[in-house]
N, C-alpha and C positions, 0 to 999 in steps of 0.2 A: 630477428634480434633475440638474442639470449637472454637468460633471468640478470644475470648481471649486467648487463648493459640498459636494462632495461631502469634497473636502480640507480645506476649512475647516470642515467638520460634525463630523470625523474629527479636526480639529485639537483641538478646542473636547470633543471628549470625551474624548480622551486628557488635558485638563490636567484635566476636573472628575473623571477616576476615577483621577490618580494620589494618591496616599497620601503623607502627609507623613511625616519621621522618625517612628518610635515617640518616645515616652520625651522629651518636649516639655517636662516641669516640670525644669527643671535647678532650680532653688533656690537658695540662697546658703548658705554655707561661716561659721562660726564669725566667719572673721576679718574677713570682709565687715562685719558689724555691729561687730565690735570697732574698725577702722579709722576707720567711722562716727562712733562714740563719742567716739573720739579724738581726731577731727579737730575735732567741736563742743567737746571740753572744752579742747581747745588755745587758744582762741578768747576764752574766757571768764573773768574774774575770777575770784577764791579762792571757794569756796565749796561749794553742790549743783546737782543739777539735778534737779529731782522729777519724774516721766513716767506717768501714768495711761496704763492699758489700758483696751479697753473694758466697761462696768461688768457689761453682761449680754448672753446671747445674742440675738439676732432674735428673734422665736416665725415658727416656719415658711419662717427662709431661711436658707442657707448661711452661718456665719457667717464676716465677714471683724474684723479685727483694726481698732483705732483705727492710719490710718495712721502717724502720727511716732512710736507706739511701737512696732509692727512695726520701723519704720525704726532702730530704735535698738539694737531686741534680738531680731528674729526670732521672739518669743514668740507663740505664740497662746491665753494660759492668760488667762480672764476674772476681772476684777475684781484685777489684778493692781497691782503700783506699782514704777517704775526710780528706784533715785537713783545718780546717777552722782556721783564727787567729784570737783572742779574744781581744778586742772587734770590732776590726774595721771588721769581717766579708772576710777579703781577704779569698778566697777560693783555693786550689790547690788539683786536682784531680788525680790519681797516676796509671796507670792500664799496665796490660802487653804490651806487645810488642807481636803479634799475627804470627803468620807462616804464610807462602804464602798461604800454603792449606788449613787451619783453617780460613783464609776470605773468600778463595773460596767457601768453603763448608756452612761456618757459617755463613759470613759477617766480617766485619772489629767492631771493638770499637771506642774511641774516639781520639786514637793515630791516627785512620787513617785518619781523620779530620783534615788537618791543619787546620782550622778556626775553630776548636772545643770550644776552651778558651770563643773564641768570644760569639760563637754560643748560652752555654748553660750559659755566663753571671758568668765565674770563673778568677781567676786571673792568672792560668796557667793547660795546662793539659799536664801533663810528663808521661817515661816510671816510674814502677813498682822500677825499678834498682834505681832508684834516691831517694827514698822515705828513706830509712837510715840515708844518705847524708843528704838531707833537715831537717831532725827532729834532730836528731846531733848538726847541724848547729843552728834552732833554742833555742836548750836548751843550749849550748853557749852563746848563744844572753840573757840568762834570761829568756827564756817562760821556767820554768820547771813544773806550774800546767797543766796539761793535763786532759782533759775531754773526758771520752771514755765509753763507755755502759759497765757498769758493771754486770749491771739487766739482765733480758733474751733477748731476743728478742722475738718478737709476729711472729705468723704465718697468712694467712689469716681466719682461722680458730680454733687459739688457742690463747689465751692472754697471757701474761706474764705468769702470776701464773698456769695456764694448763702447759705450756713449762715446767716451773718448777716443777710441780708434776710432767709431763713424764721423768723427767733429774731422779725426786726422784725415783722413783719406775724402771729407769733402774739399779741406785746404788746399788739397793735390791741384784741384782745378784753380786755372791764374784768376777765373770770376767769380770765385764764391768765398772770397777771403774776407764778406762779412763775420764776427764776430758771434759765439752761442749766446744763446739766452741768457745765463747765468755769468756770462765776461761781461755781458751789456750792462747788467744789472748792476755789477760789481761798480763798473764804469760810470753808471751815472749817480749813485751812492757819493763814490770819489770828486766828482762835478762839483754836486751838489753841495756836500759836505766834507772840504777839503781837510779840514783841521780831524776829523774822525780817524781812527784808526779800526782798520777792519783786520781783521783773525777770523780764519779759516775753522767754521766749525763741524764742517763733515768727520773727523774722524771723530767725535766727540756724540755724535750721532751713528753712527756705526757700530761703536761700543757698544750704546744703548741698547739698539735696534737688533743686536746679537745676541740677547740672552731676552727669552722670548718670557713675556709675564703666564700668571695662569689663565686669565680671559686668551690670549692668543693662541696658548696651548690647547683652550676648548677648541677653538675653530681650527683651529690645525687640524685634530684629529677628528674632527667634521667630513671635515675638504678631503685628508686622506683613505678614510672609508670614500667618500663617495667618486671622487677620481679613482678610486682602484675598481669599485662596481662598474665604472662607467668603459673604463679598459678589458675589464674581466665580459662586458657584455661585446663587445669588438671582438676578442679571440673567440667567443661566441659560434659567431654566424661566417667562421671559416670556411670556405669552400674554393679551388682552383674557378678562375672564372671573374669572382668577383674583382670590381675594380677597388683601388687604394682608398679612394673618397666616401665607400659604401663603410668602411670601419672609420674614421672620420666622424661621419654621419652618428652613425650608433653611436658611438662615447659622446658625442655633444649633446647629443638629446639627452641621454642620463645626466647630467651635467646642470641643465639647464631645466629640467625635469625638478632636479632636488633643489633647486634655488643656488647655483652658483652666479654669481655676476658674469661671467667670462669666461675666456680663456688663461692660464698660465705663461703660456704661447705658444705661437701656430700648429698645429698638429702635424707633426712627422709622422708620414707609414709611408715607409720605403719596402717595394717588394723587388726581388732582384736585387740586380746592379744596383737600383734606386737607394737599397739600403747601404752603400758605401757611400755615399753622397750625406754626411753625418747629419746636417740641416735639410736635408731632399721637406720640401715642402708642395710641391706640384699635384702630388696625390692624385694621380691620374689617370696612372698605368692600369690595365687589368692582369691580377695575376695570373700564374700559370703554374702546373705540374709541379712541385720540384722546388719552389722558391723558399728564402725563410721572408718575412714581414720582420720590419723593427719598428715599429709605433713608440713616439715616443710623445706621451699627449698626458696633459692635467690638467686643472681649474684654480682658479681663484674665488677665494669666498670672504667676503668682510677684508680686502686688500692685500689677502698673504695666499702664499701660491706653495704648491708641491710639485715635485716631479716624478714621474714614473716612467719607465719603461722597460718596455716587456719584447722578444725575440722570440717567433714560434715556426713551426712550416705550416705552410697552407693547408697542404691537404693530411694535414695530422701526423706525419711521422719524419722525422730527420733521419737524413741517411746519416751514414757511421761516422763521417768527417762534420757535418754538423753537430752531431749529438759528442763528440769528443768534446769540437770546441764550447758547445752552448754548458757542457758540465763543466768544464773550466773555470768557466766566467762563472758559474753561478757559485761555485766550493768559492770561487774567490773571493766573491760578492760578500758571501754567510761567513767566511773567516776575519773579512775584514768588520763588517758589524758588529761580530762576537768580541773583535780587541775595543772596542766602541766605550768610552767611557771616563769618568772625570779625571781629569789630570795625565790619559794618554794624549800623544802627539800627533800632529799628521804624519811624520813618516811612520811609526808605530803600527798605524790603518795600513800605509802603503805597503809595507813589509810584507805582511801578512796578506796582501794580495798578490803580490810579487813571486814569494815564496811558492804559490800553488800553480802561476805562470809558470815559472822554470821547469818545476816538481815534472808537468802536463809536456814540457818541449815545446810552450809558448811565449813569444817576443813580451815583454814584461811592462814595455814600455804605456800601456795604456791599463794597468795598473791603476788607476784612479782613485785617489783618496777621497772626491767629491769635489763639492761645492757646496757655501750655507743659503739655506733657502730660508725666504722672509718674504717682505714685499715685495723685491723681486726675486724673479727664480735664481736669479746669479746673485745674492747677496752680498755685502760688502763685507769685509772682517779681515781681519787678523790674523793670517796661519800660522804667526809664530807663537800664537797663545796655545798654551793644551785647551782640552774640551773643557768645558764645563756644563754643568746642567743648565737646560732649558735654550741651550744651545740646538740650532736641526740644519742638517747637513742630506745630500742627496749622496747616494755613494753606489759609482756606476763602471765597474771593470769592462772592459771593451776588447773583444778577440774583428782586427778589420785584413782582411784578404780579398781584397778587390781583385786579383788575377783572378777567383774562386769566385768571385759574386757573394762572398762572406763576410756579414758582419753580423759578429753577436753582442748583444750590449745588453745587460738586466741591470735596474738602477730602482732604488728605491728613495723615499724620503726618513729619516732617520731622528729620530728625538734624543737627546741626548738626557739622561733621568740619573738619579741619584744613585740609583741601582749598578746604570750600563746602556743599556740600548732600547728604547723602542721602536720598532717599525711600525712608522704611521698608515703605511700604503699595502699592509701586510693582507687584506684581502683580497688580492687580485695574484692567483697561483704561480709560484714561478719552479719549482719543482718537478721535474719531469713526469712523473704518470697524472700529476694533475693538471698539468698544461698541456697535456697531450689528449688527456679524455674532454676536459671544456673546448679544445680548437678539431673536435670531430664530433661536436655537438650536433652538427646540422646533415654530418656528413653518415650517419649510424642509419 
């Protein structure tokens, strides 16, 4: 091994064995969700806003919270209900009443807090039992417009419109034409309380949820350094041989090393063919000679997620048809981030990756202006708004030649700044001599 290689072997392992901050989950503060509140009930006619949490645990996974009620109150107590009153923002949160051995075993919710009200900065937290009684009561009083998620809800890994094609294509079957969680609800609201009028308040939360505060902006570019370390150690330990689940393996443990909650979702590394299969999640294959790898993997931290991915060859060099298209994609990538900025459009992005498709003798068509990432990785918004700051978007051109075993995709997660562009996920290389000297780290 030469002097130069030797500096760069040395380079490359001083970044994979330094340590990031401890103490990685900052979280959010009382006022963060009360601000929230405030800002949606500012917004809104006289009235409520009724907020379902999610109804019950996972069996067998971690559990995470129905995103837009996290968003609203920070809680993670299941089967719980928000009603906010419109517009002054008073909040009252509603949740069971828990068994002796349901704390023991599980912990207690927010019943078991007397100082909980205080704590998490609402105007009263009651049992579960009471919540009939109070809405009752208020629609007496004249709040009878009610504002309750009509739309889907998101997952951390699916957006609205994904939920909703999974809801479509369960109805396909003649026995499963029960009704989603959130029609039920709607439904027994309506039972319940005939005289009420409900209005749909998802896009009113979308808004919101799309121009990211400065506490979220901390954690964003938390999550994005550290999901890009945790990638950058994956291209790492490239070698023909390994199987798909061994680069899997490395990024999770970085991941879960630096205190993230999770996954973003499932970790894609498609090697081969695998890598046309744009969701390929089997991770299973062992690669061989010759293949590119497309990993497509990030984390979630304090409930907001990034995306990344990265497109390399195994054994460290792209033949000349790969390295054409993977420079395509990447000039596309960097053109489209450099138009990045407040008051551009999304075709504006797409243009400008378009343009470098054609320029190359490339089909243009997956040109990708992105997706806005938040809670979930698919976030919900607006395309026909320009950018605006505090805005963050994933923005990911795609070269796919499945006759060829070819698919190049480099995607990064993007903040949108007063300036123009940040790139949150910017330490993990996507540059050709620096992605080519980290994916033959192991191999020198």
């Amino acid at each position: 091994m030469n002097r130069l290689r030797v500096v760069a072997a040395a380079a490359v392992l001083m970044t994979l064995t330094l340590t990031t901050l401890h103490g990685q989950r900052t979280g959010y503060p009382a006022e963060e969700f009360a601000m929230r509140r405030q800002r949606l009930a500012s917004g809104l006619e006289r009235g409520l806003m009724v907020m379902f949490s999610a109804a019950a645990e996972p069996p067998g996974l971690r559990f995470r919270q129905d995103n837009d009620f996290y968003y609203l109150t920070g809680s993670e107590d299941v089967n719980a209900v928000m009603v906010m009153e419109v517009p002054s923002g008073a909040t009252h949160v509603f949740v069971p009443r828990l068994a002796p051995s349901t704390v023991l075993f599980e912990g207690g919710n927010w019943l078991n807090d007397a100082d909980s009200a205080r704590t998490h900065g609402v105007a009263s937290v009651e049992p579960i039992t009471a919540l009939q009684d109070f809405l009752t009561t208020r629609l007496a009083d004249g709040s009878t417009s009610w504002w309750v998620r009509l739309g889907q809800a998101d997952l951390v890994d699916r957006g609205r419109s994904e939920v909703a094609s999974d809801e479509a294509a369960r109805r396909r079957n003649p026995l499963a034409q029960y009704p989603g969680e959130g029609a039920q609800r709607a439904l027994a609201l309506r039972e319940l309380f005939p005289s009420a009028d409900l209005k749909d308040i998802t896009p009113q939360i979308d808004r919101l949820r799309l121009i990211k505060t400065p506490r979220e902006i901390e954690i964003l570019r938390t999550n994005g350094r550290v999901s890009a370390e945790a990638m950058l150690r994956a291209i790492a330990i490239s070698e023909p041989g390994k199987h798909e689940y061994e680069f899997e393996a490395e990024a999770k443990y970085w991941l879960i090393r630096n205190g993230l909650q999770g996954d973003a979702y499932p970790a894609i590394v498609g090697s081969g063919a695998n890598g046309n299969q744009w969701h390929y999640m089997d991770n299973g294959r062992r690669t061989e000679r010759g293949d590119l790898i497309v990993m497509d993997y990030a984390g979630s931290l304090d409930y907001l997620t990034v995306d990344i991915t990265r497109t390399w060859p195994v054994s460290g060099r792209f033949t000349d048809e790969q390295r054409r298209a993977y420079e395509c994609v990447l000039d596309a990538q960097l053109a489209m981030i450099a138009a990045m900025r407040p008051g551009a459009t999304r075709q504006v992005i797409r243009n400008a990756g378009e343009r470098i498709f054609r320029e190359r003798g490339f089909d243009p068509r997956y040109a990708y202006s992105g997706h806005y990432v938040g809670l979930s990785v698919h976030d919900g918004g607006d395309w026909d708004l320009p950018l605006q700051a505090g805005m963050v978007l994933a923005i990911e051109p795609i070269i796919d030649a499945p006759e060829r075993k070819m698919h190049v995709r480099v995607e990064d997660t993007v903040l949108i700044t007063a300036e123009g562009a940040e790139v949150l996920t910017r330490a993990v290389p996507k540059l050709v001599p620096e992605l080519l000297r980290l994916a033959t780290t192991r191999q020198r």
